[in-house]
C-alpha positions in Angstrom: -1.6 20.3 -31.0 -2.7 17.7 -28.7 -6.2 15.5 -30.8 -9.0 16.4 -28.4 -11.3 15.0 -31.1 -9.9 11.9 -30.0 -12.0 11.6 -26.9 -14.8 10.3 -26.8 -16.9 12.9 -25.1 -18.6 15.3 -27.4 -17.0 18.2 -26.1 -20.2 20.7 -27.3 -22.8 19.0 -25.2 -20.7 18.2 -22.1 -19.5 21.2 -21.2 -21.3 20.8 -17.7 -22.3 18.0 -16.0 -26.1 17.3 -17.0 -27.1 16.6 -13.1 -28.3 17.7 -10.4 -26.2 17.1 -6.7 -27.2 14.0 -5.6 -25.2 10.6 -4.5 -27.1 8.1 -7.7 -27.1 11.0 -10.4 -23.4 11.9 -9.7 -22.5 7.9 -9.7 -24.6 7.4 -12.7 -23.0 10.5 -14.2 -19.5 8.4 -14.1 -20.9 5.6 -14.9 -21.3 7.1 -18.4 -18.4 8.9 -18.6 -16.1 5.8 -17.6 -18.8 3.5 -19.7 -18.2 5.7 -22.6 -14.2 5.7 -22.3 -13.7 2.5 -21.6 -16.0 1.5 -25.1 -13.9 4.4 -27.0 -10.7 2.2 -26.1 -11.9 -1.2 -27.6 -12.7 -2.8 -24.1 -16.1 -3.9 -22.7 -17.2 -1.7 -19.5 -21.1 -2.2 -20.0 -20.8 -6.3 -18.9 -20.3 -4.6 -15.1 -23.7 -2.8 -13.7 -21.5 -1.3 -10.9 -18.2 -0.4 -12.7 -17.2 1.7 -9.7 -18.5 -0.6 -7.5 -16.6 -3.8 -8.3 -13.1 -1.6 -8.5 -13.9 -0.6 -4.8 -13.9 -4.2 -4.1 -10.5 -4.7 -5.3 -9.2 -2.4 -3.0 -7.5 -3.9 0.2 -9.5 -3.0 3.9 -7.0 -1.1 5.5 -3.5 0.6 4.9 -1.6 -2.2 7.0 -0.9 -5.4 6.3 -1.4 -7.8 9.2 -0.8 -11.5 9.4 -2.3 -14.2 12.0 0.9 -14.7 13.8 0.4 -11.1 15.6 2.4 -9.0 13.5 1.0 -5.7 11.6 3.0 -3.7 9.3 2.3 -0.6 8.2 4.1 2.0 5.8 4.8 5.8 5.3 6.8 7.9 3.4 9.6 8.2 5.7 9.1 5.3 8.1 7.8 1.5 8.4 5.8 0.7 11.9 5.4 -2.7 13.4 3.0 -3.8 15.7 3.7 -6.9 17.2 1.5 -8.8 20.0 3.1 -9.8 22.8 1.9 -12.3 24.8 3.2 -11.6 28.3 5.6 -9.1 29.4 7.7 -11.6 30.6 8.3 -12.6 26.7 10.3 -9.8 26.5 12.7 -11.0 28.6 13.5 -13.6 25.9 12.9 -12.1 22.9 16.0 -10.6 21.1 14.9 -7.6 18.0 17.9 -7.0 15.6 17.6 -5.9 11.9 19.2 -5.9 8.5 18.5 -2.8 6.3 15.9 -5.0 4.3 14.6 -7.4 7.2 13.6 -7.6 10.7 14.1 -10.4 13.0 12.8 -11.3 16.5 14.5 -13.8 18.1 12.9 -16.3 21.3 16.4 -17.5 23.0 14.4 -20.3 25.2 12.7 -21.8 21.9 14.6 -20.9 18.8 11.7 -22.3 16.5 9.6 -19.5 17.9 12.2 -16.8 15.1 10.3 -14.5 12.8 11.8 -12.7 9.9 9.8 -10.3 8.8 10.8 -8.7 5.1 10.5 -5.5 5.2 8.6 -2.6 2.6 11.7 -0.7 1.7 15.3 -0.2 2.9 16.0 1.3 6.6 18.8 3.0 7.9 21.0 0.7 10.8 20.5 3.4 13.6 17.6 4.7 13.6 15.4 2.7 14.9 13.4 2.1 18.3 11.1 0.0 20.4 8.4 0.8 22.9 5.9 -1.8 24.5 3.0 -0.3 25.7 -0.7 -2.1 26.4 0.5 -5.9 25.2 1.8 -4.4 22.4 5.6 -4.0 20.8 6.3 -1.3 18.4 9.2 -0.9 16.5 9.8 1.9 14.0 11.9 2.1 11.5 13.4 5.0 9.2 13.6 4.5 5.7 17.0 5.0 4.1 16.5 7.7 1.6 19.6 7.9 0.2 19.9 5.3 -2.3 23.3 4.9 -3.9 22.7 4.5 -7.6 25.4 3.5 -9.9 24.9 4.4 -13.8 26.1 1.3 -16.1 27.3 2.1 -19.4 25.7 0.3 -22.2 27.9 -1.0 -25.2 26.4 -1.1 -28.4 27.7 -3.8 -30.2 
């Protein structure tokens, strides 16, 4: 039997949430609740005024990741999108776009110093992958490879 007495909600006086609908009683509802939980575990929750607040903060702005060389990556389930600025058409031209199944490179043939390697999320499949530039912008999308090969390794006991 699973210890619900180990909780430490009284289980006879909470049986519904003592609040009426409303943005600060809800939110100060949880606040108790977590307040109470967290205390019930041996940690300190009541140091933070805002508990939910301050774990919001931690939380990154947007799903992508994006970097200040013009490059944003972002991530699904079945594939990884890149968005890379392009300064003129014309760049293009000189720009060559391979990839291994873990990174992506762009290479500039006139200036090879101008190479990014970008690491990618998750493994992707060799070919199935495109490119479309639209609006100043290049966009390459990549499957992910869902078939990973696993090997099982015996374990001697010595």
């Amino acid at each position: 039997m699973f210890p619900w007495n180990s909780f430490p909600f009284n289980l006879k006086q909470d049986k519904a949430p003592p609040f009426e609908i409303g943005k600060t009683n809800v939110d100060d509802y949880v606040q108790k609740v977590l307040s109470q939980a967290f205390s019930a575990f041996g940690q300190d929750a009541t140091n933070s005024n805002d508990l939910l607040g301050s774990l919001l903060k931690q939380m990154p702005a947007s799903s992508g990741s994006s970097s200040p060389n013009g490059v944003e990556l972002f991530e699904s389930f079945q594939f990884i999108f890149i968005h890379i600025s392009v300064p003129d058409e014309k760049s293009l031209d000189r720009w060559k776009v391979y990839h291994t199944t873990n990174q992506l490179i762009i290479e500039d043939l006139e200036v090879p110093q101008n190479t990014k390697t970008i690491t990618l999320p998750a493994l992707v499949n060799k070919k199935k992958t495109t490119a479309v530039y639209k609006n100043g912008i290049l966009e390459i999308i990549l499957q992910k490879k869902t078939d990973m090969q696993y090997t099982e390794v015996g374990v001697s006991k010595e």
